[in-house]
C-alpha positions as CSV (number, residue, x, y, z in Angstrom):
1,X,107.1,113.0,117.3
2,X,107.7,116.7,118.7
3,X,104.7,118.3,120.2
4,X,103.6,121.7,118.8
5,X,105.6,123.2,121.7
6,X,108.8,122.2,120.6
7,X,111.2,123.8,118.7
8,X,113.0,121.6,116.6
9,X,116.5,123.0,115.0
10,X,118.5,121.0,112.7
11,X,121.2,121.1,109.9
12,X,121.3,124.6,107.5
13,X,121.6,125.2,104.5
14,X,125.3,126.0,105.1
15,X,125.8,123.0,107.6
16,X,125.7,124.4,110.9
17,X,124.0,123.5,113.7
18,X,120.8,124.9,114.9
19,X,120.0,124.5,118.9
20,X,116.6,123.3,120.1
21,X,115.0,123.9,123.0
22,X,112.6,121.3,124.1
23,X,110.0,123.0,126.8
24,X,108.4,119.9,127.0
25,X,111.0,117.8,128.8
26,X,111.9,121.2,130.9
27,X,115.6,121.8,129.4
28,X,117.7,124.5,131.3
29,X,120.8,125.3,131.7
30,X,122.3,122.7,133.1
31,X,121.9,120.7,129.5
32,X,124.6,123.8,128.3
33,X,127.2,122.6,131.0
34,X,130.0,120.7,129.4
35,X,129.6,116.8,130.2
36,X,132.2,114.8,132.0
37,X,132.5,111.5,130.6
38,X,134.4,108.3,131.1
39,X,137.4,108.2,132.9
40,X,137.5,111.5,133.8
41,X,134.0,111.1,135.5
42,X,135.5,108.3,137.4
43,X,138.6,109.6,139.1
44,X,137.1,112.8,140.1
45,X,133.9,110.9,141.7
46,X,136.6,108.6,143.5
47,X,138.5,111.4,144.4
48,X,135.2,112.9,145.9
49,X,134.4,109.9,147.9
50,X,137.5,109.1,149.5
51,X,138.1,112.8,150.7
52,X,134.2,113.0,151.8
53,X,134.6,109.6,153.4
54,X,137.7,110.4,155.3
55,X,136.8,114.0,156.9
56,X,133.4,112.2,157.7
57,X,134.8,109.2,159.8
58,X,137.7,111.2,160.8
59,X,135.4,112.8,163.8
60,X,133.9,111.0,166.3
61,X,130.2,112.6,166.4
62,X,127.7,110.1,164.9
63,X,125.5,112.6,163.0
64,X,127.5,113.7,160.5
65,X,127.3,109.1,159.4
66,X,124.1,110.2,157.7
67,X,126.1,112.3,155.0
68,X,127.9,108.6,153.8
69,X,124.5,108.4,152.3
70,X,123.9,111.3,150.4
71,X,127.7,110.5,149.1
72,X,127.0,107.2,147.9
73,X,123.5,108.7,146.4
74,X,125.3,111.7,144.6
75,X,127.7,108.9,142.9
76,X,124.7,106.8,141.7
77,X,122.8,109.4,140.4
78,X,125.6,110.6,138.1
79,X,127.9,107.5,138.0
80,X,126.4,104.6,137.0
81,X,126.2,100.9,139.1
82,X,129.9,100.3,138.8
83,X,130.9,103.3,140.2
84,X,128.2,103.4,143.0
85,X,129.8,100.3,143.7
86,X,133.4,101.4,143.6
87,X,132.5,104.2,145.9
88,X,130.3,102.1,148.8
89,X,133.1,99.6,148.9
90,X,135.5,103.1,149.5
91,X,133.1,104.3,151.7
92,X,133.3,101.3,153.8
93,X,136.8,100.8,153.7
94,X,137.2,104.4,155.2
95,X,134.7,103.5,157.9
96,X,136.7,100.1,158.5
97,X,139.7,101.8,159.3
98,X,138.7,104.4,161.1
99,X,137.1,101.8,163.4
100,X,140.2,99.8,163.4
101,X,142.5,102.8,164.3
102,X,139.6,103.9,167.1
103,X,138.3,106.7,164.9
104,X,135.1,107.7,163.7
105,X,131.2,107.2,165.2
106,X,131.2,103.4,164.7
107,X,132.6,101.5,167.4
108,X,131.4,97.8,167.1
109,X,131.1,95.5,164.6
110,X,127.4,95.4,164.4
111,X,127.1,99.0,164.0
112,X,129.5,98.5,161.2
113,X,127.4,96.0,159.4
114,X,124.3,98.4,159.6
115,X,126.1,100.9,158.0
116,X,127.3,99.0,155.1
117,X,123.8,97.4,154.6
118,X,122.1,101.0,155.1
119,X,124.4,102.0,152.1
120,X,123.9,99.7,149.7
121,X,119.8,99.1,150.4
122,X,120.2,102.8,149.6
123,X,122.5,103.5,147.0
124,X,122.7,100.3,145.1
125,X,119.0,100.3,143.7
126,X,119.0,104.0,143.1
127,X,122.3,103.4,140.7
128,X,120.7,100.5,138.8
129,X,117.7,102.9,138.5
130,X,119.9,105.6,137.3
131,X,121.4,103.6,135.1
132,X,118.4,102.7,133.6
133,X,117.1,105.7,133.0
134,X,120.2,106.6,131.4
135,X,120.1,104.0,129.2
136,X,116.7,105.0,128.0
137,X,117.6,108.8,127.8
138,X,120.1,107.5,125.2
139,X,118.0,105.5,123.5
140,X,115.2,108.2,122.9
141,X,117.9,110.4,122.1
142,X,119.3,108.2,119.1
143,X,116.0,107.3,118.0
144,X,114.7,111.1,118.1
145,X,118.5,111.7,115.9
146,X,117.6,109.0,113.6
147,X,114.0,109.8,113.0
148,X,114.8,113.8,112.6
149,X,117.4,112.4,110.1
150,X,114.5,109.8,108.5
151,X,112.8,113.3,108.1
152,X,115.3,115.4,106.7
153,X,115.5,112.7,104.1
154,X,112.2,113.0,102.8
155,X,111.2,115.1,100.0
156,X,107.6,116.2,101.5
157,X,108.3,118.8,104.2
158,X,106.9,117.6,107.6
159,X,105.6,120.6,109.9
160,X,103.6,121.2,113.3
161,X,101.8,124.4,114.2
162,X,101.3,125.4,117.1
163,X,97.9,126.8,118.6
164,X,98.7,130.5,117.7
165,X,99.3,129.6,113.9
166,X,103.1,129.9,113.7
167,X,105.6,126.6,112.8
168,X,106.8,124.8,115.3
169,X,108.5,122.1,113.7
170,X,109.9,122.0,110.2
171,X,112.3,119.4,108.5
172,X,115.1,119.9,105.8
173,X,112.5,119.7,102.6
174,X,111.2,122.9,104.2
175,X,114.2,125.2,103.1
176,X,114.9,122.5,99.6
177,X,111.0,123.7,98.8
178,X,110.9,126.9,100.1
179,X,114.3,128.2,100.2
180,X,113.7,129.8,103.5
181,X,115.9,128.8,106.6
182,X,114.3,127.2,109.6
183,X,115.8,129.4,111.9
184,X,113.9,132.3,110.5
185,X,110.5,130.6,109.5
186,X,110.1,129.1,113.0
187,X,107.8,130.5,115.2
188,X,106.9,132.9,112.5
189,X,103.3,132.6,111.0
190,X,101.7,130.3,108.4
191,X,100.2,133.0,106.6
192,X,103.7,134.8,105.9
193,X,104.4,131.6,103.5
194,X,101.4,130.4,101.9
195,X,99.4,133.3,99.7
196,X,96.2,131.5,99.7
197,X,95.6,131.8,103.8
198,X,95.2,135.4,102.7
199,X,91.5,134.3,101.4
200,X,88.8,134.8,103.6
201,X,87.3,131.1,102.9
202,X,90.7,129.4,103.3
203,X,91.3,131.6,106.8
204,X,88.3,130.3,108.0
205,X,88.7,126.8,107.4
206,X,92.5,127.0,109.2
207,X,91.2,128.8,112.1
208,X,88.4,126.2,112.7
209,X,91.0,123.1,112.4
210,X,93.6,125.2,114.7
211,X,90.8,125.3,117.4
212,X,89.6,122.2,117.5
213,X,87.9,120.9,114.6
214,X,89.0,117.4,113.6
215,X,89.1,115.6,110.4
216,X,92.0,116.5,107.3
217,X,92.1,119.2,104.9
218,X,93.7,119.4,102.0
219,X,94.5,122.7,100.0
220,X,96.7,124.4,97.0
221,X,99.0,127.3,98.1
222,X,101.8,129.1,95.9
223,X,105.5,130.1,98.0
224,X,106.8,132.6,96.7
225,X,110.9,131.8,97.2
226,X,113.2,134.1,98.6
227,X,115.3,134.2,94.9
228,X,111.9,135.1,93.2
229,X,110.9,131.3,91.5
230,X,107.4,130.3,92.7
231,X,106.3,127.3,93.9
232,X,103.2,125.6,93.8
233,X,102.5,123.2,96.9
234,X,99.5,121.1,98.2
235,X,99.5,120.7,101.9
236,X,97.5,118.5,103.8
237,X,96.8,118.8,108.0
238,X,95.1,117.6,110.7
239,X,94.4,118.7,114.2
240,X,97.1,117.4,117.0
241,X,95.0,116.7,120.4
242,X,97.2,115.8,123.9
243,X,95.9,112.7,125.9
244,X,93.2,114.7,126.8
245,X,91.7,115.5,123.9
246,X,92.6,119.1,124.1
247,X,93.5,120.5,120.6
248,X,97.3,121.8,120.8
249,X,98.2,122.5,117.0
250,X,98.3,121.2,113.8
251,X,100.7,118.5,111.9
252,X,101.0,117.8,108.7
253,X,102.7,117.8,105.3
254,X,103.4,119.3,102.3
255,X,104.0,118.3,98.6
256,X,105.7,120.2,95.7
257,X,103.1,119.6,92.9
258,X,105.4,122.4,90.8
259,X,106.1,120.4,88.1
260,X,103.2,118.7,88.3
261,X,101.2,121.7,87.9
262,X,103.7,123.4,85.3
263,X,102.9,119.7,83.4
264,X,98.8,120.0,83.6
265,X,99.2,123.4,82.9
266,X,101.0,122.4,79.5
267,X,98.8,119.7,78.8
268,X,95.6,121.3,79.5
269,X,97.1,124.1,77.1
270,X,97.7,121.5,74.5
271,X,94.2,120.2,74.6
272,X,92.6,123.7,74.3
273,X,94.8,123.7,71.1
274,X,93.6,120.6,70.0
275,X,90.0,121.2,70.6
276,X,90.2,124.6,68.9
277,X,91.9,123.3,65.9
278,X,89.8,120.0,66.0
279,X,86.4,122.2,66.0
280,X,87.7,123.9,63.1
281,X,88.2,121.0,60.6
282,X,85.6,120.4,58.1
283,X,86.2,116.7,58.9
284,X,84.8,115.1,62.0
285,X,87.5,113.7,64.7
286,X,86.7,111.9,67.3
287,X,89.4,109.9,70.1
288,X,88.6,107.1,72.4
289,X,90.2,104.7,75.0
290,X,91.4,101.6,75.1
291,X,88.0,100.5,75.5
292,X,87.3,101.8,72.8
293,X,84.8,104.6,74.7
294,X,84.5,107.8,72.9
295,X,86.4,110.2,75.1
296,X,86.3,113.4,72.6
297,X,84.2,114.8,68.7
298,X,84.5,117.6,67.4
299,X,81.5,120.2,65.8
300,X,81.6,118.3,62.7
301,X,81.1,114.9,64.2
302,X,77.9,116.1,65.5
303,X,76.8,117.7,62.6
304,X,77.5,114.7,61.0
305,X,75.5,112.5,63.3
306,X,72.9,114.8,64.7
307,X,74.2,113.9,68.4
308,X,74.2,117.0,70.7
309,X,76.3,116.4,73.7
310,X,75.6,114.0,76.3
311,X,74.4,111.8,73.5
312,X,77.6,110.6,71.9
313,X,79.9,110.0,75.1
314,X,80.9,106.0,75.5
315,X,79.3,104.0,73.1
316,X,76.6,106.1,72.6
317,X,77.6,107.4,68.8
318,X,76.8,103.6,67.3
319,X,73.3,105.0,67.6
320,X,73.7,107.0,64.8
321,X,74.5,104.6,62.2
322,X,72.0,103.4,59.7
323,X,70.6,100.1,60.5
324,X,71.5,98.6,57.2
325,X,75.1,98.8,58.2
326,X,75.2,98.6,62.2
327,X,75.5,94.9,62.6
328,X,78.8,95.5,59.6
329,X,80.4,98.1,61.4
330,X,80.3,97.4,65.3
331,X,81.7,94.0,63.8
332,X,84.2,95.4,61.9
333,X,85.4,98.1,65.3
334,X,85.0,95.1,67.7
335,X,87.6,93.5,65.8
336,X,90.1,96.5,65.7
337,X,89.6,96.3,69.0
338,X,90.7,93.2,69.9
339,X,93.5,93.3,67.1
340,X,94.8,96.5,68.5
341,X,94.7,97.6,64.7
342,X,94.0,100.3,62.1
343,X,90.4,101.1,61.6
344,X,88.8,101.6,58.2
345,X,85.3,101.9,56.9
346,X,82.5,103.4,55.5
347,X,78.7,103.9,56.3
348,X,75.8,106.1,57.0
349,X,75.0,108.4,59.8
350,X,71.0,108.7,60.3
351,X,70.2,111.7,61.9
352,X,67.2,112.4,64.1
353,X,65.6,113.8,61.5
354,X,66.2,111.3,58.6
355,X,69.1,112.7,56.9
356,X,71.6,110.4,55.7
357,X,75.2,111.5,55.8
358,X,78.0,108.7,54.2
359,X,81.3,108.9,55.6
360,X,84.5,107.2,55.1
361,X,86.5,106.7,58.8
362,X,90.1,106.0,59.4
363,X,91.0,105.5,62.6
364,X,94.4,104.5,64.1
365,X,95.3,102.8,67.7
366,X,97.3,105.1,70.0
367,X,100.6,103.4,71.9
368,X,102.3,104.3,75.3
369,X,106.1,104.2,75.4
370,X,105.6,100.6,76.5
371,X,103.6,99.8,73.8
372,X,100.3,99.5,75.4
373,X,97.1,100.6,74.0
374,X,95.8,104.0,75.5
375,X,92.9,104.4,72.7
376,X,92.2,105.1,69.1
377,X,92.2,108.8,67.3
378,X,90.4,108.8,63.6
379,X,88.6,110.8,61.5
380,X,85.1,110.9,59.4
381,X,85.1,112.1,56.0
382,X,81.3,113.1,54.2
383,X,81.6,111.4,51.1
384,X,77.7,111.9,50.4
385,X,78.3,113.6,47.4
386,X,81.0,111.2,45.9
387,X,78.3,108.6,47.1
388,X,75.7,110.7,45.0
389,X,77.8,111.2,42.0
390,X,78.9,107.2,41.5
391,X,75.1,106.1,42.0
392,X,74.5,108.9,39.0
393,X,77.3,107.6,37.1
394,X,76.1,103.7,37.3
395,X,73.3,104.8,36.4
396,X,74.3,107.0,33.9
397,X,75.8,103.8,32.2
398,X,73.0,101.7,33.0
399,X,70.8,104.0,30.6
400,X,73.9,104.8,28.2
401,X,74.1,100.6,28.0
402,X,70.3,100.5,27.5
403,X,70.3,103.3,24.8
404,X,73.0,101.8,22.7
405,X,71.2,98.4,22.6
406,X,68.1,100.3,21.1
407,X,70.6,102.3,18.7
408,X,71.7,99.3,17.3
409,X,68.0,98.0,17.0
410,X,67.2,101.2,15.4
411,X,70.1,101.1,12.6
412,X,67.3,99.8,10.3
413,X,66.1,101.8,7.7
414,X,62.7,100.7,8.3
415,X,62.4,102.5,11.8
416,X,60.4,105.5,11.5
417,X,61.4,109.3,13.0
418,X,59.5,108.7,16.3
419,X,61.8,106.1,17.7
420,X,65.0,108.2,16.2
421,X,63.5,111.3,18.2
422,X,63.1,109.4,21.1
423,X,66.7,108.3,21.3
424,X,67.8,111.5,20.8
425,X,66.0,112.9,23.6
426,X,67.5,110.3,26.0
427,X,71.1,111.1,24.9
428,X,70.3,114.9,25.2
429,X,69.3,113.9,28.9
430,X,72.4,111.6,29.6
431,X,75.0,114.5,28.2
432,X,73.4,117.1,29.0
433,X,71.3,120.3,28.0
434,X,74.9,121.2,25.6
435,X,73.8,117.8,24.1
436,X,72.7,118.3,20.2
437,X,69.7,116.5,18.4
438,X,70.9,114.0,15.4
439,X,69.8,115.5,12.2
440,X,67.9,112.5,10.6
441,X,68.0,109.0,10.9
442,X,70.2,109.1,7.9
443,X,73.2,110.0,10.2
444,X,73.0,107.6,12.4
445,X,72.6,105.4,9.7
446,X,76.0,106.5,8.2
């Protein structure tokens, strides 16, 4: 990964390449040079050699043998162990036959071995080191290619800031999310994008992370994008330290919760409507889980039950029911339960202060798109006063049954006008105060 002091380019929007310039590895201008490679790179270190090789042994002085060395170091340093090979077995040669023809510093043949074992002690190992260092550059070079592109890949944009609070690092999600280019967002700084650093609070908190403070922070920012759609982003960082502990940035990431938020937005809207027009039903409505633990009432539920908040959450609510009919109804919602089914019964509340309240309660089990139970929705209705009005009516017949069993006792002519008044003031009772007295026993009679 980059440190906050590099600048990291990358593809555009319109597919061009952006440079980078990486300060920590000291890049200059010698990275711009156009590179010589392959056989190109051979021939014209060859050429070098032999025409280096043959002014140097074409004198006689034996100083100038010491700049063989520096030759044969030049050619490992920038051509690899095969050609540092190529060019100290041309090197020697060159000596060779300037020794044969009576040329050159070296006269003997143990001077000439020297020489050639001088050369390689000295350029051979510095080649294979070359080499290997070459070999590494590339491989850090493929691997820092393949992880940019891992990054570009992924949707979260990946950033690092550096310690005066501008990007130093962005990848491709950055101008997907933002719709701002890298070119012109790096080195720029954080506040310029995300409208919530303008808050004192949130200031704070960046500035003590940017200088030091460690441990991760997570906030909520809107971007507002260059083709005026905004986005809504949570972005989560940390302080970057260097090996000795010395805070040098921030890294992090961040998230588009957009649709996410437009989607809690909608659904939080859509349970503010179903509260309001819930509250406003003369019926109490209650929802639960799968667990069956009561998640939501309404105002007529707890008017209904006499439960103020905090009293009917969970399982609380079975408090309210009559103890006549508790054992019945947890029964009878246990089994629902378990059966995943439709709910119906009817009981009493008992409220704190005695009242009785009967209800009839439907309740049906709510489904995912796979099918799986989420939780039940129902409803209570108050049938107290239908309750009321068929205990009247029984007993309404009870006494109607009881009066005509006396009527048809009293059809004899021997009962006196006391027990005919008396039945008539029952019957006047039963219908009503509309209800009219029979004349005389002789009436009934007929």
């Amino acid at each position: 990964m980059a440190t906050p002091t590099e600048t990291t380019g990358g593809e555009h929007a319109n597919g061009t390449e952006a440079t980078a310039t990486d300060t920590r590895t000291g890049a200059t201008g010698w990275a711009r040079l156009p590179r010589i490679e392959g056989r190109c790179l051979t021939v014209l270190l060859m050429a070098i050699t032999v025409l280096a090789a043959a002014a140097i042994f074409a004198q006689s002085v034996l100083p100038p043998i010491c700049l063989a060395t520096p030759l044969a170091v030049l050619v490992a340093l920038t051509g690899g162990l095969r050609r540092t090979l190529a060019a100290t077995a041309i090197i020697a040669g060159v000596a060779f036959l300037a020794a044969r023809l009576d040329l050159g510093p070296i006269t003997d043949a143990s001077m000439f071995m020297a020489f050639c074992a001088v050369l390689a002690a000295t350029a051979l190992p510095l080649a294979g080191w070359a080499d290997r260092a070459r070999r590494d550059r590339t491989a850090l070079a493929i691997a820092r290619d393949e992880s940019q592109r891992l990054r570009d890949t992924i949707d979260e944009v990946i950033f690092e800031i550096d310690r005066a609070g501008c990007w130093s690092s962005l990848n491709a999600a950055w101008e997907r999310i933002t719709g701002f280019s890298r070119t012109e967002s790096l080195g720029r700084p954080v506040e310029d994008f995300l409208e919530a650093l303008e808050c004192d609070a949130e200031r704070e908190r960046f500035s003590r992370l940017i200088s030091g403070e460690r441990g991760l922070v997570t906030s909520l920012h809107t971007i507002r994008r260059p083709d005026g759609d905004t986005r809504h982003v949570e972005v989560r960082m940390r302080g970057a330290f260097d090996l000795q502990g010395r805070p040098v940035g921030l890294v992090g990431h961040i998230r588009d919760i957009t649709q996410a938020a437009r989607y809690r937005h909608a659904l939080d809207d859509a349970e503010r409507r179903f509260s309001t027009l819930a509250n406003a039903a003369p019926v109490g409505i209650w929802r639960t889980n799968a667990r069956g633990d009561t998640l939501f009432v309404n105002h007529a539920f707890k008017q209904m039950t006499g439960l103020r908040d905090g009293q009917w959450e969970g399982s609380h609510w079975i408090t309210a029911i009559h103890p006549d009919d508790f054992e019945r109804v947890v029964t009878m919602w246990k089994a629902a339960l378990k059966a995943e089914a439709a709910f119906r019964a009817e009981w009493r509340w008992r409220g704190p202060d005695g009242a009785v309240v009967w209800v009839a309660t439907s309740g049906a089990p709510q489904l995912d798109e796979d099918g799986r139970l989420t939780g039940y929705i129902g409803m209570n209705v108050d049938i107290t006063e239908q309750r009321g009005a068929e205990a009247q009516l029984a007993e309404n017949e009870h006494r109607m049954r009881a009066v005509f069993e006396r009527i048809g006792g009293a059809a004899d002519p021997a009962a006196d006008q006391a027990q005919w008044d008396g039945l008539a003031t029952q019957l006047r009772q039963m219908t009503g105060p509309q209800g009219r007295r029979p004349a005389s026993r002789k009436m009934w009679a007929a």
